[in-house]
C-alpha positions, 0 to 999 in steps of 0.5 A: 500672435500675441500682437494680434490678439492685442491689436484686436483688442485695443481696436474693441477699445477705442470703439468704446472710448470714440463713443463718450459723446465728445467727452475727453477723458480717460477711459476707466479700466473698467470700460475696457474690453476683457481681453485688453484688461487681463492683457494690458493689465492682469495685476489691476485690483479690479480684476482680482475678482475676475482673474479666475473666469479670465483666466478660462476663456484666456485658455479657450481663447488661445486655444484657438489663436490659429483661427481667424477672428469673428465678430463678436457680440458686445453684452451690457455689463455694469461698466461698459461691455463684454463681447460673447463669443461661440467657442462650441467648434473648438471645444468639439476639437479640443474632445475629438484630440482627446479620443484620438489618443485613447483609441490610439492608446487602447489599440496599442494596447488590445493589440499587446493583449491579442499578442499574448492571448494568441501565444497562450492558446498557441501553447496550448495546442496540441504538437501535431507533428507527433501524430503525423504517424496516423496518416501514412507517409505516402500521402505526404509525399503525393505532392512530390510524384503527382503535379496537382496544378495540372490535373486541375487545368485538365479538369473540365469547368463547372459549366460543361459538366451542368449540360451534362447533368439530366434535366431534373425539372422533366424528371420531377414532372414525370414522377408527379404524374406517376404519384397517382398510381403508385400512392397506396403503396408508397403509403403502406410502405411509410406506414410499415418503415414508420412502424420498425423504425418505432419498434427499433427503438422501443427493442420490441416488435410492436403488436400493430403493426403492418406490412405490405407484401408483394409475392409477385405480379402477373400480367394484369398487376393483381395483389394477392391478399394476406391475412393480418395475423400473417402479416404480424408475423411476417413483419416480426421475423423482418424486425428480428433479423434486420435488428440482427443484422445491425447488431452483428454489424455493431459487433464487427464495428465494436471489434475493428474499433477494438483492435484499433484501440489495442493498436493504439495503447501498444503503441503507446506502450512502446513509447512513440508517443513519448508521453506518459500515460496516466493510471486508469479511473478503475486503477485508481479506485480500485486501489482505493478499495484495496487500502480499505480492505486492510483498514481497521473495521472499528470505524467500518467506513470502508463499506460505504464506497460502491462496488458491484456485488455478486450474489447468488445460489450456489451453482447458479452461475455467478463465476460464469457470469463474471467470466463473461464479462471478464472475457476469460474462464479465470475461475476455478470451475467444479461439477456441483461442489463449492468452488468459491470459498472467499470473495474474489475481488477483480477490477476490470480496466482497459488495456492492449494486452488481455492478462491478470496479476494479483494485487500482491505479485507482480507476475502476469498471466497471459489471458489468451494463453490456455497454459497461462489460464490453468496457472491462473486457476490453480492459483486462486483455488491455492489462495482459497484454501490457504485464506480458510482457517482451520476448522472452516469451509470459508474465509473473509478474507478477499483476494484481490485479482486486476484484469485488463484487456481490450473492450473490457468494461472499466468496474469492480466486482466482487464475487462472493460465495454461492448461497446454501440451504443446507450444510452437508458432510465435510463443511463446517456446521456454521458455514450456512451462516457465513456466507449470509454474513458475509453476503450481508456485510458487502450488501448492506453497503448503501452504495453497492449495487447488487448483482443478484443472479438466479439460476432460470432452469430450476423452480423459483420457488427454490430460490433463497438469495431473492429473499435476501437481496429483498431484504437488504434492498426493499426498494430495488434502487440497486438491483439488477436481476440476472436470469441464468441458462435460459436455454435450458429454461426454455427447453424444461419450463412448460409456460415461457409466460412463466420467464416473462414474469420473471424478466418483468419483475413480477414473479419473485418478491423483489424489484430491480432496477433492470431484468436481464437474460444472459446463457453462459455456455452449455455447462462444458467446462472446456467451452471457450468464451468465442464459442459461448458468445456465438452460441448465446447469439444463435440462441436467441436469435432462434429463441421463440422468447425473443419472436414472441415479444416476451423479452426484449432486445436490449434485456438479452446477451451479457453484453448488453448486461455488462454495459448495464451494470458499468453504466449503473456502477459509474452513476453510483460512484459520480454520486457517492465519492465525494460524501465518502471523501468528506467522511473521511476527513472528518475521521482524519481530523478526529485521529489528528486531534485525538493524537495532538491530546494524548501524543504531544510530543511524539510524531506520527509513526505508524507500524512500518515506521516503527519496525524501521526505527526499532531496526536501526536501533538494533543493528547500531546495538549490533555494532556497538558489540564491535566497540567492546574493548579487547581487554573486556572480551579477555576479562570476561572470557577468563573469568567465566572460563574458570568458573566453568573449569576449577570444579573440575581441575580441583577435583579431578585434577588438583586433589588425585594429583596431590595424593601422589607421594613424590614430585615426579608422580604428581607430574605424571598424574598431571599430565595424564589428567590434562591430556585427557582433560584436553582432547575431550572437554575443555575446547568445547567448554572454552566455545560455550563460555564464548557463546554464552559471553556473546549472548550476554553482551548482546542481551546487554546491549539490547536491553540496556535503557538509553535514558530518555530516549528509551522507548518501551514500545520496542521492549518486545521486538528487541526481545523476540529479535534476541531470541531468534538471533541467537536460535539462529547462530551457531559457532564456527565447528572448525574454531573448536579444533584450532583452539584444541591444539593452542591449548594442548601448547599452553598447557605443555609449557612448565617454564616460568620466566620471571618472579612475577609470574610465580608471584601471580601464580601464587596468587591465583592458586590461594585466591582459587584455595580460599574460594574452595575452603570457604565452600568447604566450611559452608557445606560442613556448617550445614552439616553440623549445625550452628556453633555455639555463638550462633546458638546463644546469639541467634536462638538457633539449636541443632537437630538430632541429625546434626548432633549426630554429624558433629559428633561424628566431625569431633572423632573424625578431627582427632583421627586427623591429628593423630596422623596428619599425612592421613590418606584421603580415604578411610580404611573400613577399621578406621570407620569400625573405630570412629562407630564404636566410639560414638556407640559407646557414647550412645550415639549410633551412626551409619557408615556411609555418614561417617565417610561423607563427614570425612569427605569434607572434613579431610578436604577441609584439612587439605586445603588449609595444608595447601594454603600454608604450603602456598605462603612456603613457596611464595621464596620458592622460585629461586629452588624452581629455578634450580629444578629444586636441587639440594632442596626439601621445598617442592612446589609442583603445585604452584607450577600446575596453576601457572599451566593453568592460568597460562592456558586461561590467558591463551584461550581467552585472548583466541577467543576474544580474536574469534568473537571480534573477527568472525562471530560478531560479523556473523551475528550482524548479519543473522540479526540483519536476515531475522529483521528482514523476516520480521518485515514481510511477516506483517502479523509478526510485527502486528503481535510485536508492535502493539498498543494504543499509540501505534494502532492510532498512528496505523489509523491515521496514515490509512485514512490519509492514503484514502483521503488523498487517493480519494481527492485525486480520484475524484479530481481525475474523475472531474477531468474526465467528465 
């Protein structure tokens, strides 16, 4: 190729160099043809000026070596020639190359890009396979048993069934020429069919219009001639029954369609759609309000949502409107008396079963069942008067009630009290003035919408909730009037002109959005809601209010009411949910920051959060008792036991005893004594000094700071939980019997076994001797009055009855030294001896003082007697174990305390065995039943846990619930729009 490209060149080039004129030379480069220079000789330095241009159209050029070459055009150039060749052709080729690859580019990939978009849209349709169930299975099955093709080819064609058609051209001709006869009357029925289609849909027969009657013809066709009020007449009762007429067939058709839809949702419930149904709008809502209605009102935004308020005067028939539109007699009904006496909250949704169930309990009443219905009755009216406080006739308190069934409109109503004028006997004398607070507190709600209902069979004039639904909504932008018992207004008002005015809004100071006319029944309480339907239908059918164009169609019945106000209550929501969302994150975002300053480092727990942390604090308090070591149990019980016991065993015991004049009376005294002591007194003080032990323990360990992480909050919970814990236990009656026989053991036993124990019972006795004298000394300085030391050191003097005493303790110590084996007693001489001394010293004294000096002095000189005795008995074992044979040394005294701290001991470790094995457990459990209780009591804990701190974390959690709830309201409501 390259040999022909040059070939042509050097062709070019001897052309130029033959036309030199004869002149042999050599031929400049320059001479030469561009071609042959950048082929022969591309590095000449000639061409470096030019190597960039040549090197474009040597591309060009090779670019089309396959086509055969043209004559070219020579140009003059300042060293010769340059041939100009046209290469448009190939540069058209060269692009046409170029969009070929793009378009083969962007079919691959739009075909890629197809591919996808077409799997997407095929994911998400729909599976219909799961709705083959709509369509019966033996259409399916019609290709089996039925041969299609055939029946085809036995249809006859298109053309045989045209000759069988009429010729519509002769019919037409036939028709046209009949036009001329009948045209008065083909225009009089336009005109009359015109003007009802035109009444039908303004609902209201028209005051022109006209209709052409016909009561038959003769031989010679003659019409008889009927006067215009006739006709008016004639026509309205037409429009009135054919508007009847589609209406009772709109009802069949709403109620197959009905029964379709319960159908349907059964099936649902069933789960052979296996889908999950998602919660309804109304649900959702409704919950929204039900949060709102235990928020805190400081903040009063839970008012700001809207809900359908109904109000009116008492007996006006506000709870049987709403029964009607519920569908169900579900209040409590009574003959002239306040039935409602708190706002009842019901929301209406859809669904296949028509029941109701309380926001609180899960029991469902069965709607269609009467049994189910007085249940539901009687239950409202118990919630009622259980929400009235004392003292009142009506509560604040809203019960909260969700209907469903099928047909319902999905809103929220709530029914408030009948407004009075006066307050009779029995009520309380503010009630007049709470229910106008109340009715107030739910209308003043800009978002609400009023549902003012007036009783239509008494004077307008008596009316009082017009006045206050004109007060709250001026403008009527929220309003729909509600005139109830027509029937008996129809039958006792003397004007009907006067019921117009008030459907038309001109009669009570008060606008509305819309004025409707609704009968509820007969006042027969027993009616059901079939049967009132079908009345409030023939009434109006038959009402002259209706045939005299004094309501209007769509003004009548609560069902046209019902979709009224579900239509208005959805409008106002759609409007209002959003602004209500964006109030409440701004009051969110004010709790969190007012949180961050003054609870840095604390979390956000609200009150429930709180009570289950201060739970698990105690029960592990509770098991801590379970770690307490067997030796703690024993000291304590020992300790405490005695404390309770030693009066007793010193002085009924010990001291009568040590009077006796030999060992075997002592013993014999001591043995009695201890019987008695034991069948009666001693196991029941050994339970209440473990009970007692218990309780301090767990107080202990209850109130007991755990440093840093002690937490005040819970001070007054633990105590409460405390208190009832222990009001609530009581010790196990068989464990007193048990240990009734294993003290009666101990104290059987009189044998010591080693030296160590009677050292030990040595030490109790004097420990247990020393504590009594110090007493004793106590009690006789009180007595006596300071010593002499006192009295210099501490500037302290005696008074006169204390002079007395211890001239009275002074004679009663020489009396003692006298006869140191004196009896415990004084003899009435030894008492005449001890007055007359001190009278003849001038110093009168009463008998009985001088007896109770000797009292405690005698005990005094006793004790001391004792403890010596003790220090003599301390070598005295080695006699006891001789039974003290050949010995004047009896220690019958240190074998008593022996008895004594042995049976302490015993009863201690029995007690300590109780507490670990049964009464902690119980206590847990106890402790365990008084949180569970504290839990479901919600005012309990409200008074336990209390403050700043929690009130504020209670704050931000509800406005929370609300946000999100509200958030994922309004993302369904989107959805469903």
């Amino acid at each position: 190729m390259w040999r022909t490209r040059a070939a042509a060149a050097c062709v070019i080039c001897r052309s130029l160099a033959s036309s030199t004129y004869g002149i042999k030379r050599k031929s400049p480069l320059q001479n030469l043809h561009l071609v042959s220079r950048s082929i022969h000789h591309p590095y000449h330095p000639s061409l470096k000026f030019q190597r960039r241009p040549l090197r474009i159209s040597l591309q060009q050029f090779s670019s089309l070596n396959r086509l055969p070459l043209r004559k070219t055009k020579l140009l003059n150039v300042k060293y010769g020639y340059q041939s100009y060749r046209n290469f448009w052709l190939a540069r058209l080729a060269s692009r046409l190359l170029k969009i070929r690859y793009l378009i083969l580019g962007s079919a691959v990939g739009g075909g890629y890009t197809a591919k996808k978009t077409y799997d997407q849209w095929k994911d998400m349709m729909p599976d219909l396979d799961e709705y083959k169930w709509i369509i019966p299975d033996f259409i399916w099955e019609l290709d089996e048993h039925i041969d299609l093709e055939k029946l085809i080819k036995a249809l006859p064609d298109a053309d045989d069934l045209a000759k069988l058609l009429p010729d519509f051209e002769k019919i037409g001709e036939s028709f046209t020429s009949l036009k001329g006869i009948f045209s008065p009357g083909y225009n009089l029925v336009s005109e009359v069919i015109g003007a009802s289609d035109l009444l039908l849909l303004l609902g209201t027969p028209g005051e022109t219009a006209f209709r052409a009657t016909d009561q038959g013809y003769d031989g010679d066709k003659q019409y008889k001639k009927v006067s215009d009020k006739e006709k008016i007449d004639q026509l309205q009762e037409e429009l009135l029954r054919t508007q009847l007429k589609y209406q009772r067939m709109l009802e069949r058709l709403e109620k197959e369609n009905k029964e379709l839809r319960k159908l349907v949702l059964q099936r649902d419930d069933k789960g052979i759609h296996q889908r999950k149904l998602k919660k309804s709008l109304i649900d959702m809502y409704s919950e929204v309000l039900d949060i709102l209605s235990d928020y805190d009102a400081s903040y009063n935004t839970q008012d700001h949502l809207p809900r359908v308020v109904v109000v009116g005067d008492q007996s006006a028939g506000k709870t049987s409107v709403l029964e009607m539109i519920a569908q169900a007699r579900i209040f409590p009904r009574g003959s002239g008396e306040m039935m409602t006496r708190s706002p009842v909250k019901v929301t209406l949704s859809e669904g296949p079963h028509h029941v109701a169930l309380f926001k609180d309990s899960s029991r469902e009443f069965d709607l269609t069942k009467e049994e189910d219905l007085a249940a539901l009755r009687n239950e409202i009216e118990i919630r009622m008067r259980n929400s009235v406080k004392e003292g009142c006739t009506v509560s604040t308190e809203t019960i909260s009630l969700s209907v469903k069934g099928p047909g319902l409109q999905r809103m929220v109503l709530v029914d408030l009290p009948g407004v009075i004028s006066t307050v009779t006997s029995g009520m309380a004398p503010d009630t007049k003035e709470t229910i106008f607070s109340i009715s107030k507190a739910y209308m003043q709600n800009p978002n609400a919408i009023i549902l003012c209902i007036q009783d239509g069979s008494v004077d307008a004039e008596r009316s009082i909730v017009t006045d206050l639904v004109s007060q709250m909504d001026p403008q009527g932008k929220r309003t729909i009037f509600v005139l109830t018992k027509v029937d008996l207004a129809e039958k006792n008002v003397a004007s009907p002109s006067r019921i117009q005015q008030i459907i038309e809004g001109k009669l009570f100071p008060m606008k509305a959005l819309g004025y409707f006319a609704v009968v509820t029944g007969k006042g027969n309480s027993s009616e059901s809601i079939e049967s009132i339907k079908e009345y409030e239908e023939e009434f109006f059918q038959n009402s002259k209010l209706l045939k005299t164009c004094m309501l209007k169609a769509h003004q009548v019945t609560t069902k046209n009411l019902s979709l009224a106000v579900s239509d208005c209550f959805w409008k106002m929501v759609r409007e209002s949910v959003e602004q209500q969302a964006d109030a409440f994150k701004a009051t969110r975002f004010n709790l969190e920051t007012e949180w961050k300053n003054n609870y840095p480092r604390l979390r956000e727990l609200d009150r429930n959060e709180l009570f289950e942390k201060a739970k698990n604090e105690i029960l592990d308090e509770v098991i801590s008792l379970t770690q307490v070591t067997p030796k703690h149990w024993e000291e304590i019980l020992q300790k405490t036991l005695w404390e309770r016991v030693s009066t007793h065993v010193i002085e009924n015991i010990y001291l009568p005893a040590a009077q006796t004049m030999n060992s075997g009376t002592f013993n014999t005294t001591v043995d009695i004594k201890l019987k008695q002591w034991t069948d009666k007194q001693l196991p029941n003080k050994a339970v209440e000094v473990a009970w007692e032990t218990l309780q301090e323990e767990f107080s202990r360990f209850m109130t007991e700071q755990k440093g840093k992480e002690h937490d005040d909050i819970f001070d007054k919970l633990k105590q409460a939980v405390k208190e009832e814990t222990i009001k609530r236990h009581k010790w196990n009656e068989r464990a007193e019997d048990s240990l009734r026989v294993i003290q009666h053991n101990a104290l059987e036993d009189r044998s010591i076994s080693d030296k160590q124990q009677w050292d030990a019972a040595i030490h109790f006795m004097e420990e247990t001797l020393q504590s009594r004298l110090k007493d004793t000394e106590s009690v006789i300085e009180d007595m006596v009055g300071p010593d002499w030391r006192k009295r210099w050191l501490y500037w302290i003097g005696r008074t006169k009855e204390q002079n007395i005493r211890n001239e009275t303790k002074n004679e009663l110590e020489k009396l003692i030294k006298c006869n140191e084996e004196h009896a415990a007693y004084l003899a009435n001489d030894e008492v005449t001896t001890v007055r007359k001394n001190l009278e003849a010293r001038g110093i009168t004294v009463d008998p009985c003082l001088i007896k109770d000096t000797w009292h405690q002095i005698y005990r005094r000189y006793f004790l001391k007697t004792a403890l010596n005795h003790c220090n003599l008995c301390r070598r005295g074992f080695y006699y006891y174990q001789r039974h003290f044979v050949d010995s004047e040394l009896e220690c019958n005294d240190i074998v008593l305390f022996w008895r004594i701290q042995r049976m302490l001991a015993i009863t201690a470790n029995t007690l300590r065995q109780q507490l670990t094995n049964t009464e902690v457990r119980r206590l847990e459990k106890n402790v365990k039943e008084v949180l569970e209780d504290f839990a479901e009591d919600n005012e309990k804990k409200v008074k336990l846990l209390t403050g700043k701190r929690v009130q504020l974390a209670e704050d931000l959690k509800k406005v929370r619930e609300i946000q999100e709830k509200l958030e994922a309201f309004i993302e369904a409501l989107h959805q469903e729009k």
